[in-house]
CHARMM-style PDB file with segment names, atoms N, HN, CA, C and O in Angstrom:
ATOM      1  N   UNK     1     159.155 195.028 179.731  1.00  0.00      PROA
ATOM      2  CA  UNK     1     158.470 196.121 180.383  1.00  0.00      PROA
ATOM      3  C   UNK     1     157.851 195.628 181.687  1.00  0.00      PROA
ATOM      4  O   UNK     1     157.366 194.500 181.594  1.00  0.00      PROA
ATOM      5  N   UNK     2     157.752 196.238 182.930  1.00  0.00      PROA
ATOM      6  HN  UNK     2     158.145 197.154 183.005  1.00  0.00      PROA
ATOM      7  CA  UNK     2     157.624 195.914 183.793  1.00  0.00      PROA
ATOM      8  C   UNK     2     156.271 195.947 183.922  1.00  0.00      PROA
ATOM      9  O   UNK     2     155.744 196.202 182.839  1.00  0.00      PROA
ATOM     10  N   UNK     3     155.206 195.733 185.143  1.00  0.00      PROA
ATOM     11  HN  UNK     3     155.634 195.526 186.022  1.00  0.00      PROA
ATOM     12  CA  UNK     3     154.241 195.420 185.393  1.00  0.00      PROA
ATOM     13  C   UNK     3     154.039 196.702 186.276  1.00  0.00      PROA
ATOM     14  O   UNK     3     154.885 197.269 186.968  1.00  0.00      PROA
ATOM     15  N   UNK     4     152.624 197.048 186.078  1.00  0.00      PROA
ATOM     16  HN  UNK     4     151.937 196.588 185.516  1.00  0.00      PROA
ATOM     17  CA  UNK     4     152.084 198.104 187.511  1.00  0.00      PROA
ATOM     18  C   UNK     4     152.412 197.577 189.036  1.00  0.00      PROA
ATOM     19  O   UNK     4     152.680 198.290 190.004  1.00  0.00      PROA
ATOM     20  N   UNK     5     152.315 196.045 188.995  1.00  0.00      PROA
ATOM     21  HN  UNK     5     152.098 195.466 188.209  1.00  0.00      PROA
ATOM     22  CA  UNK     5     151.742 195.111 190.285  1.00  0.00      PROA
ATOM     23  C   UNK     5     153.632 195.382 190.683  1.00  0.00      PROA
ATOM     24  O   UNK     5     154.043 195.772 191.776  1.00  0.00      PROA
ATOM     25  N   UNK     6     154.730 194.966 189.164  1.00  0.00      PROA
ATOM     26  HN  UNK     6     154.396 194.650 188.276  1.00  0.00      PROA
ATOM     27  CA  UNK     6     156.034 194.682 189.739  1.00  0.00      PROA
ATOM     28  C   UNK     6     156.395 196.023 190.191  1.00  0.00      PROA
ATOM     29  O   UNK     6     156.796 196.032 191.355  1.00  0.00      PROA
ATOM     30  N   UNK     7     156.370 197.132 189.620  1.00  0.00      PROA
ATOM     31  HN  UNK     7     156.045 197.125 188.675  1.00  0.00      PROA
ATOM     32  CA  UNK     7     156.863 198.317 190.314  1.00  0.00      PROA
ATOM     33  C   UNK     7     156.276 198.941 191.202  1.00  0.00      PROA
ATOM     34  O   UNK     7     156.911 199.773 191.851  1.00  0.00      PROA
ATOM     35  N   UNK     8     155.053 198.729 191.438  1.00  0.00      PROA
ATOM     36  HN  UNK     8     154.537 198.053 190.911  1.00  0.00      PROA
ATOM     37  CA  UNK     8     154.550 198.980 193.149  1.00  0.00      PROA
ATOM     38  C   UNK     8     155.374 197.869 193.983  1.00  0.00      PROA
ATOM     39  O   UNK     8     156.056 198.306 194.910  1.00  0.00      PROA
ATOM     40  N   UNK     9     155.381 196.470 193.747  1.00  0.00      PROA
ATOM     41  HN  UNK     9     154.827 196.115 192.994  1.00  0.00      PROA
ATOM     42  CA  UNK     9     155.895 195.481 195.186  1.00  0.00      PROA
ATOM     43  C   UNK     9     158.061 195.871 195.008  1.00  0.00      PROA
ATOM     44  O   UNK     9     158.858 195.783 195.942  1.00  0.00      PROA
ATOM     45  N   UNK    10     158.410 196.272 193.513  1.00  0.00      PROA
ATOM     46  HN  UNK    10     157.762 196.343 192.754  1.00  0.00      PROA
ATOM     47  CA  UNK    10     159.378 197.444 193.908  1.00  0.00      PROA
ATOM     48  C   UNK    10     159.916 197.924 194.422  1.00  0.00      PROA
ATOM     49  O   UNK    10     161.112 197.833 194.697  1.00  0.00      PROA
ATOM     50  N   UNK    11     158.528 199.115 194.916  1.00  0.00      PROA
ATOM     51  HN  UNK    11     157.556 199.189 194.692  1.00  0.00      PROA
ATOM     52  CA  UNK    11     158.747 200.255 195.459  1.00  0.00      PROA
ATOM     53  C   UNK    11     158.487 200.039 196.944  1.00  0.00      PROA
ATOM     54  O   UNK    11     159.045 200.661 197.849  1.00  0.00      PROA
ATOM     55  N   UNK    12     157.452 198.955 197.104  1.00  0.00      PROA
ATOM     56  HN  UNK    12     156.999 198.450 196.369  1.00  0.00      PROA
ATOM     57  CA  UNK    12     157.212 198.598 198.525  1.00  0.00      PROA
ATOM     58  C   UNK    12     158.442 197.923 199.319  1.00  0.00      PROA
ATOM     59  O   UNK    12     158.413 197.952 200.549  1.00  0.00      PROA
ATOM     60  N   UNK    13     159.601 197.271 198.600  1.00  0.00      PROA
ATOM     61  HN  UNK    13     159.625 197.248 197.600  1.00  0.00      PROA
ATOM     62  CA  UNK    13     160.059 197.031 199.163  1.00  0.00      PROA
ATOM     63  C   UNK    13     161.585 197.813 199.230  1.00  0.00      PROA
ATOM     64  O   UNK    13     162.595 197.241 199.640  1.00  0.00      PROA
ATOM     65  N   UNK    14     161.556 199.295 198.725  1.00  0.00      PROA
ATOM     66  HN  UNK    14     160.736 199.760 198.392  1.00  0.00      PROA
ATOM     67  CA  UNK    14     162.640 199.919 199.044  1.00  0.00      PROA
ATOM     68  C   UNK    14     161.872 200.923 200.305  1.00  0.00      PROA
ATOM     69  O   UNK    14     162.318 201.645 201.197  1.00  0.00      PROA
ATOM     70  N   UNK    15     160.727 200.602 199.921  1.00  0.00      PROA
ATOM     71  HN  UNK    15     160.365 200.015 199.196  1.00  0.00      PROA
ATOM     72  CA  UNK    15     160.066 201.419 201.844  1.00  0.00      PROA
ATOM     73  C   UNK    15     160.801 200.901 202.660  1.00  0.00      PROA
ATOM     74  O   UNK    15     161.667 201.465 203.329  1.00  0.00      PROA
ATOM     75  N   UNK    16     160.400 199.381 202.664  1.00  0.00      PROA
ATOM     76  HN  UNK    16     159.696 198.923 202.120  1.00  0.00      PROA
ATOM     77  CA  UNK    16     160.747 199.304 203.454  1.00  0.00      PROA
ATOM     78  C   UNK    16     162.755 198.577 204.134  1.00  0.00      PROA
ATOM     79  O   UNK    16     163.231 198.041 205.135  1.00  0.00      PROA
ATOM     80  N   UNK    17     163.130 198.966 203.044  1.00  0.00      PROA
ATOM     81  HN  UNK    17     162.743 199.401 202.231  1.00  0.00      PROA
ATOM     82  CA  UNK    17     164.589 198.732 203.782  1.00  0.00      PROA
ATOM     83  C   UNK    17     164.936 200.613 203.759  1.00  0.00      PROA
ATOM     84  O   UNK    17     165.654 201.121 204.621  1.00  0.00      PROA
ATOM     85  N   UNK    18     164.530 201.126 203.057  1.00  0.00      PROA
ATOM     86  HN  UNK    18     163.947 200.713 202.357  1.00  0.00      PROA
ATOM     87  CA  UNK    18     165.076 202.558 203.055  1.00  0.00      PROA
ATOM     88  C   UNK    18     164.315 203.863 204.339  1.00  0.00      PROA
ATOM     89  O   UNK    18     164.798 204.827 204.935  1.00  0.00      PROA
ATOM     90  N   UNK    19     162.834 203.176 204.297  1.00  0.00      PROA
ATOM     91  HN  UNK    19     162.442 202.393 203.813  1.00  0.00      PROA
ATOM     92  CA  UNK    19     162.232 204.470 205.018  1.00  0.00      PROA
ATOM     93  C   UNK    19     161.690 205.245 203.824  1.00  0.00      PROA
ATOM     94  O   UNK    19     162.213 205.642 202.783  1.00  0.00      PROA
ATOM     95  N   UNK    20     160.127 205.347 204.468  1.00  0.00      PROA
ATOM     96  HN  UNK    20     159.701 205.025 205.314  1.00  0.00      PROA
ATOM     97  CA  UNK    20     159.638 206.673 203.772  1.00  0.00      PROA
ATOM     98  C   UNK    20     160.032 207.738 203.261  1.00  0.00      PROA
ATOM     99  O   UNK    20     159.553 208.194 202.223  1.00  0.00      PROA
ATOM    100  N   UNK    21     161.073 208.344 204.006  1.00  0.00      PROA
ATOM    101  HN  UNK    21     161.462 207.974 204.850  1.00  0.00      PROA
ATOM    102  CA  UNK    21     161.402 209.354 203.976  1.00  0.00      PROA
ATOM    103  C   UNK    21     162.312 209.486 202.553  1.00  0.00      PROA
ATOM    104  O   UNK    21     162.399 210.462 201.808  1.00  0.00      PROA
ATOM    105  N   UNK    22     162.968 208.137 202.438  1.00  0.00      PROA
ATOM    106  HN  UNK    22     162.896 207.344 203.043  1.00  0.00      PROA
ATOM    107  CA  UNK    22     163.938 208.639 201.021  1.00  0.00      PROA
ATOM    108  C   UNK    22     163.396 208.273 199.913  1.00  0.00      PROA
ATOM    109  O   UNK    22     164.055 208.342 198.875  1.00  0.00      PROA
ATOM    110  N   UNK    23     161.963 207.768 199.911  1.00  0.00      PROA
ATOM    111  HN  UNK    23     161.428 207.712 200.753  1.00  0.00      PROA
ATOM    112  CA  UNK    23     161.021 207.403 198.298  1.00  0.00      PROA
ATOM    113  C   UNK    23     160.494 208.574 197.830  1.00  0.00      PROA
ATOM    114  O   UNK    23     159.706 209.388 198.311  1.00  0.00      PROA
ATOM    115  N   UNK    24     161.382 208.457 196.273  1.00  0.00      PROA
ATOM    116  HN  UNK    24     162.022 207.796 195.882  1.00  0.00      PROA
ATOM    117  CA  UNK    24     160.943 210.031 195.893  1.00  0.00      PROA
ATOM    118  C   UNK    24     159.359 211.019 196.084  1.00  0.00      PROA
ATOM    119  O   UNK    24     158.565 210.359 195.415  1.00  0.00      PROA
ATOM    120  N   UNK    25     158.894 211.747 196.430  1.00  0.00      PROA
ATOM    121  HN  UNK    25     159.539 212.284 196.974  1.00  0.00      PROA
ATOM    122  CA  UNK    25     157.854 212.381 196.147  1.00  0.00      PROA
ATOM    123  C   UNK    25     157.104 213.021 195.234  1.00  0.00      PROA
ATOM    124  O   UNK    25     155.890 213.217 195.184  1.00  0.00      PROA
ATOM    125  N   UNK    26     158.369 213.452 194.207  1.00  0.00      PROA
ATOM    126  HN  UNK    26     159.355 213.293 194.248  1.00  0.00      PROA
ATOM    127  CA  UNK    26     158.187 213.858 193.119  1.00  0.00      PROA
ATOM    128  C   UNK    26     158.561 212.978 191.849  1.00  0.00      PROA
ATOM    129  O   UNK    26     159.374 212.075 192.042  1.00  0.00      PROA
ATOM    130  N   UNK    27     158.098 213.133 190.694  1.00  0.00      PROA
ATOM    131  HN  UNK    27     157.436 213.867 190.536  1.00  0.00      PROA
ATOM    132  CA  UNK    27     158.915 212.555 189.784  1.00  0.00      PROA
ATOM    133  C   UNK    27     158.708 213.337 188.453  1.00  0.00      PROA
ATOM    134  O   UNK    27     157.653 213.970 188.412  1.00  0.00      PROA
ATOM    135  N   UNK    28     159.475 213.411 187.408  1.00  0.00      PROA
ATOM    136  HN  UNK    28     160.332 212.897 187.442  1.00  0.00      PROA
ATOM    137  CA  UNK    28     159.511 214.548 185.896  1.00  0.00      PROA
ATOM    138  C   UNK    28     158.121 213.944 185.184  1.00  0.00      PROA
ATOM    139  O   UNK    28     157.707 212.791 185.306  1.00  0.00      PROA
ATOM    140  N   UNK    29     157.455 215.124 184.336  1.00  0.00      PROA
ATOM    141  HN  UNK    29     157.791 216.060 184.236  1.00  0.00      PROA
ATOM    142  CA  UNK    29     156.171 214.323 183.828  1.00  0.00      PROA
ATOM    143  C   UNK    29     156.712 213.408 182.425  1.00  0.00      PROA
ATOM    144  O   UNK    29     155.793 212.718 181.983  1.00  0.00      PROA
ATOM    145  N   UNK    30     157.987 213.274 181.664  1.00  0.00      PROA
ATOM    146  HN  UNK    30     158.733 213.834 182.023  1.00  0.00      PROA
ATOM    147  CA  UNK    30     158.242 212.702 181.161  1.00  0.00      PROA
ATOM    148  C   UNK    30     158.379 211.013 181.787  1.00  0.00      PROA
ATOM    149  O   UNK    30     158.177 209.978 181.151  1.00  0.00      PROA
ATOM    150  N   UNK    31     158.636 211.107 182.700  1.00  0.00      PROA
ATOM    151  HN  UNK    31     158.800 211.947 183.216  1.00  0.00      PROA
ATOM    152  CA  UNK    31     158.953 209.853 184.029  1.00  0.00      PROA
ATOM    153  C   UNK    31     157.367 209.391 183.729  1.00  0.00      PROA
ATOM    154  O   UNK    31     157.088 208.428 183.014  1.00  0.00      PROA
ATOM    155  N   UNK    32     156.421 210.204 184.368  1.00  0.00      PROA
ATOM    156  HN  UNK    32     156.647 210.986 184.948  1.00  0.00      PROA
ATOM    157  CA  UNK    32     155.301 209.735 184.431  1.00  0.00      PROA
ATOM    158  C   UNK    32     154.573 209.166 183.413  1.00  0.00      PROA
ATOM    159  O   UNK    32     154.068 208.050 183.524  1.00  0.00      PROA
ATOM    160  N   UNK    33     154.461 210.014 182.192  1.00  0.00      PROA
ATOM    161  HN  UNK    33     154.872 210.922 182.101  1.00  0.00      PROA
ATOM    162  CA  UNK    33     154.013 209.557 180.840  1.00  0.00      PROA
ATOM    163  C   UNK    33     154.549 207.812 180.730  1.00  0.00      PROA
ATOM    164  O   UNK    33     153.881 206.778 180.698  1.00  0.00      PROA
ATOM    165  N   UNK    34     156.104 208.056 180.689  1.00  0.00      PROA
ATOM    166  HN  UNK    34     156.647 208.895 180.714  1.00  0.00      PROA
ATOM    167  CA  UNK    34     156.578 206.402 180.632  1.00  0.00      PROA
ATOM    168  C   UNK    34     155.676 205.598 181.251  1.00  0.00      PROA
ATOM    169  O   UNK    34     155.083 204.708 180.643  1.00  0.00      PROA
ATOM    170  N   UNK    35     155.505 205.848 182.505  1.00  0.00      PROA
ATOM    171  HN  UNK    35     155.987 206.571 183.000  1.00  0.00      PROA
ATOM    172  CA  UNK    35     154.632 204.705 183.364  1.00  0.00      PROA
ATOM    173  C   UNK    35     153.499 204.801 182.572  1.00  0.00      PROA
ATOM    174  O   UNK    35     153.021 203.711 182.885  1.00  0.00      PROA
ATOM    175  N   UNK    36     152.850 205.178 181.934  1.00  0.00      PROA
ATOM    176  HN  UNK    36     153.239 206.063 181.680  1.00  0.00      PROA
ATOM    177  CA  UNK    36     151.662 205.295 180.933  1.00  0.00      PROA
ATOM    178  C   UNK    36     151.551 204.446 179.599  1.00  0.00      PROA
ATOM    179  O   UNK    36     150.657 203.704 179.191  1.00  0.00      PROA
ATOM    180  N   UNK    37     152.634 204.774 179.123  1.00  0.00      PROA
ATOM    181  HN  UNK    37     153.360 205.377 179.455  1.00  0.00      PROA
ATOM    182  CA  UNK    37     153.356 204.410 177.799  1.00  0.00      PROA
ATOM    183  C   UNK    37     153.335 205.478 176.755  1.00  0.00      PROA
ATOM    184  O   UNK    37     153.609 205.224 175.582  1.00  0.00      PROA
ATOM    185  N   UNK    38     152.913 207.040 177.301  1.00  0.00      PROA
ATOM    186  HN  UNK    38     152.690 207.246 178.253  1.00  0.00      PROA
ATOM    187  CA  UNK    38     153.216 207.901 176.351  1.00  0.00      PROA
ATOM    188  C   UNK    38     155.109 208.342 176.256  1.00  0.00      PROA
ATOM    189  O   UNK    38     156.100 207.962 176.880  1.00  0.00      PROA
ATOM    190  N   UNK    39     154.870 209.308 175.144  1.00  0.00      PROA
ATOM    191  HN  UNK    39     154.066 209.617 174.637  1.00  0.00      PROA
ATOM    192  CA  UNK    39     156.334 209.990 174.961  1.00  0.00      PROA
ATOM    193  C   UNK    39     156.254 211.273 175.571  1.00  0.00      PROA
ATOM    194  O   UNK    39     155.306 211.664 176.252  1.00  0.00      PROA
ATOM    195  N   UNK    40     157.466 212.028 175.253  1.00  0.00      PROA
ATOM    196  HN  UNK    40     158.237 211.711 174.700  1.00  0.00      PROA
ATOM    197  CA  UNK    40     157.122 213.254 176.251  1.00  0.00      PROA
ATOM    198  C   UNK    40     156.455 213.982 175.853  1.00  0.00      PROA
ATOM    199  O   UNK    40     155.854 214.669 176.679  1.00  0.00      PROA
ATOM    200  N   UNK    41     156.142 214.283 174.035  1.00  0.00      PROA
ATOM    201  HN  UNK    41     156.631 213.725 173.364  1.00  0.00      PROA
ATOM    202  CA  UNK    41     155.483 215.748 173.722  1.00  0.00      PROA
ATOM    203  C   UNK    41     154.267 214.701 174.372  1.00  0.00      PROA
ATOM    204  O   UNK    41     153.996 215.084 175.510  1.00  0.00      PROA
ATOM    205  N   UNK    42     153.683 213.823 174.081  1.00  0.00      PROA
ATOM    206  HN  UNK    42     153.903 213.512 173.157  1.00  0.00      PROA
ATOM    207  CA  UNK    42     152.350 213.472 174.849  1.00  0.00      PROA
ATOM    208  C   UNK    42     151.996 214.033 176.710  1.00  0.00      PROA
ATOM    209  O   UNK    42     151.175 214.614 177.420  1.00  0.00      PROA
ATOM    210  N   UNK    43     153.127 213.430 176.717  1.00  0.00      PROA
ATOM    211  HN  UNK    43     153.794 212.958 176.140  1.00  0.00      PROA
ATOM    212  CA  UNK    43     153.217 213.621 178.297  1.00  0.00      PROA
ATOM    213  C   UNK    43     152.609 214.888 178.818  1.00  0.00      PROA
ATOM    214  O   UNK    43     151.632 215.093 179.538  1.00  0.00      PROA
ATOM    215  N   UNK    44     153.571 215.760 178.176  1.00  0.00      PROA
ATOM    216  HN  UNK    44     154.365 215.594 177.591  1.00  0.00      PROA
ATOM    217  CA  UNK    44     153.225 217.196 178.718  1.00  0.00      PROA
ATOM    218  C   UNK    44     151.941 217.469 178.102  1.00  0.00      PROA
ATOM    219  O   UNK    44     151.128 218.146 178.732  1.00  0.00      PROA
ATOM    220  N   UNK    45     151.616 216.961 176.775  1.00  0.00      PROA
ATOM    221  HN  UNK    45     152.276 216.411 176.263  1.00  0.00      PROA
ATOM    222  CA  UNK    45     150.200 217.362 176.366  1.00  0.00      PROA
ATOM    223  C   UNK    45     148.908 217.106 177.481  1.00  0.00      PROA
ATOM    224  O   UNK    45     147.903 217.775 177.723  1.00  0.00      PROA
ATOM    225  N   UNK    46     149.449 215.765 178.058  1.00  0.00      PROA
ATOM    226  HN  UNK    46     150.266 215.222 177.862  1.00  0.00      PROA
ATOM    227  CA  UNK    46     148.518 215.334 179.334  1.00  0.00      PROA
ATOM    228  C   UNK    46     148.467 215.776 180.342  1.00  0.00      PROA
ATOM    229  O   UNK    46     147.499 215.569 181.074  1.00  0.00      PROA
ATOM    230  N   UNK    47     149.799 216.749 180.804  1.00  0.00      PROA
ATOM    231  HN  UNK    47     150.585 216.917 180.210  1.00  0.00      PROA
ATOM    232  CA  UNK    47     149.633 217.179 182.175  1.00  0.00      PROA
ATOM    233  C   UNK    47     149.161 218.699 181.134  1.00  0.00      PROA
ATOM    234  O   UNK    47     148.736 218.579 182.283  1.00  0.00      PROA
ATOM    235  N   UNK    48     148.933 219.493 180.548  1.00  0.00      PROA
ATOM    236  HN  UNK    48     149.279 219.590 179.615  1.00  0.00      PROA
ATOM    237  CA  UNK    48     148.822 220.266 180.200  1.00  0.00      PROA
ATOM    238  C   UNK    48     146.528 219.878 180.531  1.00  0.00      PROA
ATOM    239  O   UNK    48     145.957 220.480 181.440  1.00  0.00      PROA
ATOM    240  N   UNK    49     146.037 219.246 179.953  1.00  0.00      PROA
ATOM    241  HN  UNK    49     146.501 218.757 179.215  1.00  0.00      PROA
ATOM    242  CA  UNK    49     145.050 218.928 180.184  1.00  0.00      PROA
ATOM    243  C   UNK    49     144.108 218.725 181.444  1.00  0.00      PROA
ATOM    244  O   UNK    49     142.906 218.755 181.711  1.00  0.00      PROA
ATOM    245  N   UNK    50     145.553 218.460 182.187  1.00  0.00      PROA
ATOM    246  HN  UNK    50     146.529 218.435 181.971  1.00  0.00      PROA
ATOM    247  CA  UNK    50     145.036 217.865 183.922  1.00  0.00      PROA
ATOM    248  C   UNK    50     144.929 216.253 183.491  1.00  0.00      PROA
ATOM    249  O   UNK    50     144.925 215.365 184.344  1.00  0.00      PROA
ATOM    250  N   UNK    51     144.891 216.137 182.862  1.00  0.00      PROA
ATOM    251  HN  UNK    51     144.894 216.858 182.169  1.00  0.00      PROA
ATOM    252  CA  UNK    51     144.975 214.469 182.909  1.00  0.00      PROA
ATOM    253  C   UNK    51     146.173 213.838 183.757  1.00  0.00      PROA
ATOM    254  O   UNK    51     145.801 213.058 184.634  1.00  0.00      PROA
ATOM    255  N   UNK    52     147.401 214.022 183.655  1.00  0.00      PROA
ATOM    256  HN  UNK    52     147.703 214.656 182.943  1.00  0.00      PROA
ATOM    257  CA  UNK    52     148.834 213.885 184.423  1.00  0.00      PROA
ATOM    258  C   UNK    52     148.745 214.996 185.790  1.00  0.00      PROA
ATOM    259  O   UNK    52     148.815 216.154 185.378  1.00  0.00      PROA
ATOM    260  N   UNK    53     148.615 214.912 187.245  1.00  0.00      PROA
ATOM    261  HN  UNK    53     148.559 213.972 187.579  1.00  0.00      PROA
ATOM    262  CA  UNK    53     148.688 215.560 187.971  1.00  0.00      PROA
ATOM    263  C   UNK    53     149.748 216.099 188.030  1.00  0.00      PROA
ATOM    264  O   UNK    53     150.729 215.386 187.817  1.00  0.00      PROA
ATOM    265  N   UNK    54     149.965 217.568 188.344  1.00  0.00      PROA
ATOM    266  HN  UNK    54     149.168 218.147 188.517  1.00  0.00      PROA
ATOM    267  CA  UNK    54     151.508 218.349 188.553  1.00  0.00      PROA
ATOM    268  C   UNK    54     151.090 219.559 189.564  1.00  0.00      PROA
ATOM    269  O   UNK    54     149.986 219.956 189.938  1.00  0.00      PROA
ATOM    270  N   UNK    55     152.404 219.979 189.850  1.00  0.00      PROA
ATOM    271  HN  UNK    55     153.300 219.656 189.546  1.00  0.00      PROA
ATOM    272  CA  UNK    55     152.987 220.568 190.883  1.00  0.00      PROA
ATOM    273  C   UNK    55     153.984 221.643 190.034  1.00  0.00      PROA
ATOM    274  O   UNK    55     154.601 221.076 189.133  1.00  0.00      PROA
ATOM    275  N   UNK    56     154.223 222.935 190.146  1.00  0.00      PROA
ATOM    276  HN  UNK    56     153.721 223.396 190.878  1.00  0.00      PROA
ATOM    277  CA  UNK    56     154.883 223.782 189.801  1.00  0.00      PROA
ATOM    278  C   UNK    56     156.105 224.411 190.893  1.00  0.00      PROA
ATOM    279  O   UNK    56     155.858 225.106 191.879  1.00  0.00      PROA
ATOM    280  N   UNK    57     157.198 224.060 190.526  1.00  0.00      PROA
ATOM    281  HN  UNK    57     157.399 223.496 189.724  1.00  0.00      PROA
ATOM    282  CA  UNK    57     157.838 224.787 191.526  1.00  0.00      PROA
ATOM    283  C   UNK    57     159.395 225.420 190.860  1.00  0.00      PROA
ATOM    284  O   UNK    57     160.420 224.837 190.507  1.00  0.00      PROA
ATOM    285  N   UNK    58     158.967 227.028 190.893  1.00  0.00      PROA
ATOM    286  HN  UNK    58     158.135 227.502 191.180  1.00  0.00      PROA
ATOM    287  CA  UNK    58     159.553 228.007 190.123  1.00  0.00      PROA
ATOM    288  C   UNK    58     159.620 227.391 188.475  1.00  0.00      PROA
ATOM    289  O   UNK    58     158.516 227.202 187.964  1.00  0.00      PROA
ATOM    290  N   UNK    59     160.465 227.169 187.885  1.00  0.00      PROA
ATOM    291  HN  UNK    59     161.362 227.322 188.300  1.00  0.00      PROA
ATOM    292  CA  UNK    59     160.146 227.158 186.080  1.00  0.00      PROA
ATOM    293  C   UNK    59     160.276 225.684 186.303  1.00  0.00      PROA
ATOM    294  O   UNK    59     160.827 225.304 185.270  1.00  0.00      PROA
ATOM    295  N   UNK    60     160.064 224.532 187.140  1.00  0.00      PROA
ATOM    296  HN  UNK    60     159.617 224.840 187.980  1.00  0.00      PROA
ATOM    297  CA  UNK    60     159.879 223.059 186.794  1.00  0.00      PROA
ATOM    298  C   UNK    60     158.596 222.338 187.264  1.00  0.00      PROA
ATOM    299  O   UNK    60     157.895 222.704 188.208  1.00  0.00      PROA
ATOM    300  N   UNK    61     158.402 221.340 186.535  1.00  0.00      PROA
ATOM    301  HN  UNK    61     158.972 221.042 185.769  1.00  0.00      PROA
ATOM    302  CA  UNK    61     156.777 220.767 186.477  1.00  0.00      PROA
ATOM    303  C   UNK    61     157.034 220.017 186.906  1.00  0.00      PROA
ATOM    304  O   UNK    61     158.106 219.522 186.558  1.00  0.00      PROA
ATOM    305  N   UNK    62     156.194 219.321 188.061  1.00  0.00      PROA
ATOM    306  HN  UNK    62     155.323 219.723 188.344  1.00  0.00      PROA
ATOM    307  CA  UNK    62     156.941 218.026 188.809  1.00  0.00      PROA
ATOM    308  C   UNK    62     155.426 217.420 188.886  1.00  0.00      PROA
ATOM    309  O   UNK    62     154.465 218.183 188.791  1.00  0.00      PROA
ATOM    310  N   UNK    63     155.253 215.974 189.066  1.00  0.00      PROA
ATOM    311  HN  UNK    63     156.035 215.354 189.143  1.00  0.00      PROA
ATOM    312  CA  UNK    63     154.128 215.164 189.587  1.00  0.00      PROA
ATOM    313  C   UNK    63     154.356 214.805 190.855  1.00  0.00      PROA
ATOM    314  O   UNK    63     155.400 214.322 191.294  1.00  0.00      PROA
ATOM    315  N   UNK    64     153.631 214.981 191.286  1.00  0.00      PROA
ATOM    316  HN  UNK    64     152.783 215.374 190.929  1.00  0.00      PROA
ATOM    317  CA  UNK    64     153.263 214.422 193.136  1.00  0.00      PROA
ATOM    318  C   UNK    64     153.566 213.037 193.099  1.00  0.00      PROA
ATOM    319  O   UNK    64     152.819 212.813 192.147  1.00  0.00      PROA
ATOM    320  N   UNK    65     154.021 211.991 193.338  1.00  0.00      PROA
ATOM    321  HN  UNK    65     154.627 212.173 194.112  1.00  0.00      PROA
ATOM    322  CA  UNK    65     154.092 210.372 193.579  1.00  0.00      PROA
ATOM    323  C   UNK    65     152.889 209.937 193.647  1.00  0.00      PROA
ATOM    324  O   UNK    65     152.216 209.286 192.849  1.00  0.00      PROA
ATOM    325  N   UNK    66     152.625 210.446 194.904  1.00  0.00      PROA
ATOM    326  HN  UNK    66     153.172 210.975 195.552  1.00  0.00      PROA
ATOM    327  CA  UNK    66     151.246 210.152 195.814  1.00  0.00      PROA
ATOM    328  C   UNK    66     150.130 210.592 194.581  1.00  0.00      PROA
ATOM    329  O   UNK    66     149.506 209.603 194.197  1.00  0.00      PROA
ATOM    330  N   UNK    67     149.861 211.480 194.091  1.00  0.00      PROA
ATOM    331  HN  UNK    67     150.368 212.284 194.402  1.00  0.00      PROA
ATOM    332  CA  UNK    67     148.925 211.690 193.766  1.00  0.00      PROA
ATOM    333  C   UNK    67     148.611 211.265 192.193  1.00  0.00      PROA
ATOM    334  O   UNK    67     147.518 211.322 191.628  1.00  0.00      PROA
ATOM    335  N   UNK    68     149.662 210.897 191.740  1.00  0.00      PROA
ATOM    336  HN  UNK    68     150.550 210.851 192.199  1.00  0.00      PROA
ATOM    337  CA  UNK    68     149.831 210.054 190.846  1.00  0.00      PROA
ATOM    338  C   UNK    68     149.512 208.520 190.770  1.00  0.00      PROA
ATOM    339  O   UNK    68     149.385 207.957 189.683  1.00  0.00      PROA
ATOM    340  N   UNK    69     149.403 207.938 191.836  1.00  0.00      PROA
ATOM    341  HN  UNK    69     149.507 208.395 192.719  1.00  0.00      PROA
ATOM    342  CA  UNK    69     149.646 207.041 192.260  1.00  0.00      PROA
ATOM    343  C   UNK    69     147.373 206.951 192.253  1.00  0.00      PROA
ATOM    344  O   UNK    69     146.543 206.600 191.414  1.00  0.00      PROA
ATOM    345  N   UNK    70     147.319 207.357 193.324  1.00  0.00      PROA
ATOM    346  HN  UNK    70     147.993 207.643 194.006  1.00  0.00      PROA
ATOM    347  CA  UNK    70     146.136 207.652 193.445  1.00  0.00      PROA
ATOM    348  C   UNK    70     145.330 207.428 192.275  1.00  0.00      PROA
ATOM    349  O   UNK    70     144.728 206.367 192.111  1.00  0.00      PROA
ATOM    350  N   UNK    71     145.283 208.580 191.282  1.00  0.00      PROA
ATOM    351  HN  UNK    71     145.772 209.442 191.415  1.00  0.00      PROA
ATOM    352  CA  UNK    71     144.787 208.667 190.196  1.00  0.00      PROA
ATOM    353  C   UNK    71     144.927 207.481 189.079  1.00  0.00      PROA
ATOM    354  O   UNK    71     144.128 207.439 188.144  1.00  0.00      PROA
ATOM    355  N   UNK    72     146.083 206.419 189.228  1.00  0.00      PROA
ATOM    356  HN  UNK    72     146.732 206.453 189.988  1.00  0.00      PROA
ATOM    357  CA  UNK    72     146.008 205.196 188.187  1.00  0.00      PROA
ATOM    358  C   UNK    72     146.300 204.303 188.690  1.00  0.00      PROA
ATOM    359  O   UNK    72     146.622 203.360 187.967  1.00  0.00      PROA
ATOM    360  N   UNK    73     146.338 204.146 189.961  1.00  0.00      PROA
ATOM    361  HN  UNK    73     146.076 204.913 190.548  1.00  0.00      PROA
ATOM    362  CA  UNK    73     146.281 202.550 190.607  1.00  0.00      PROA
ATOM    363  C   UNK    73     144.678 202.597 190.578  1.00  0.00      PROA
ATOM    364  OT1 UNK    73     144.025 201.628 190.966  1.00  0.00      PROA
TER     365      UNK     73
END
């Protein structure tokens, strides 16, 4: 299982060969839970709470990166 520290220096370094522009913004709250170590009925139980930040767009639940990021770094 990877590390918080390894998948931020990761992600820092597909910034920077890729550009901002193509690091996802969004990600599924099942995605997110993982980075947690919940499962999904948890997951959604958490974004259901506000604990997991989300974003609604038409019938799919998405987490912000950024604001995800924010909230558990």
């Amino acid at each position: 299982m990877k590390t918080e520290a390894t998948e931020k220096q990761e992600l820092d370094e597909i910034n920077e060969k890729m550009g901002p522009e193509l690091v996802p913004m969004v990600m599924s709250v099942p995605e997110a839970g993982k980075k947690l170590g919940l499962g999904i009925s948890a997951s959604y139980a958490a974004a259901k709470r506000k604990d997991i930040p989300t974003i609604r767009i038409g019938r799919k639940l998405l987490v912000p990166v950024r604001r995800f990021r924010r909230k558990f770094e």
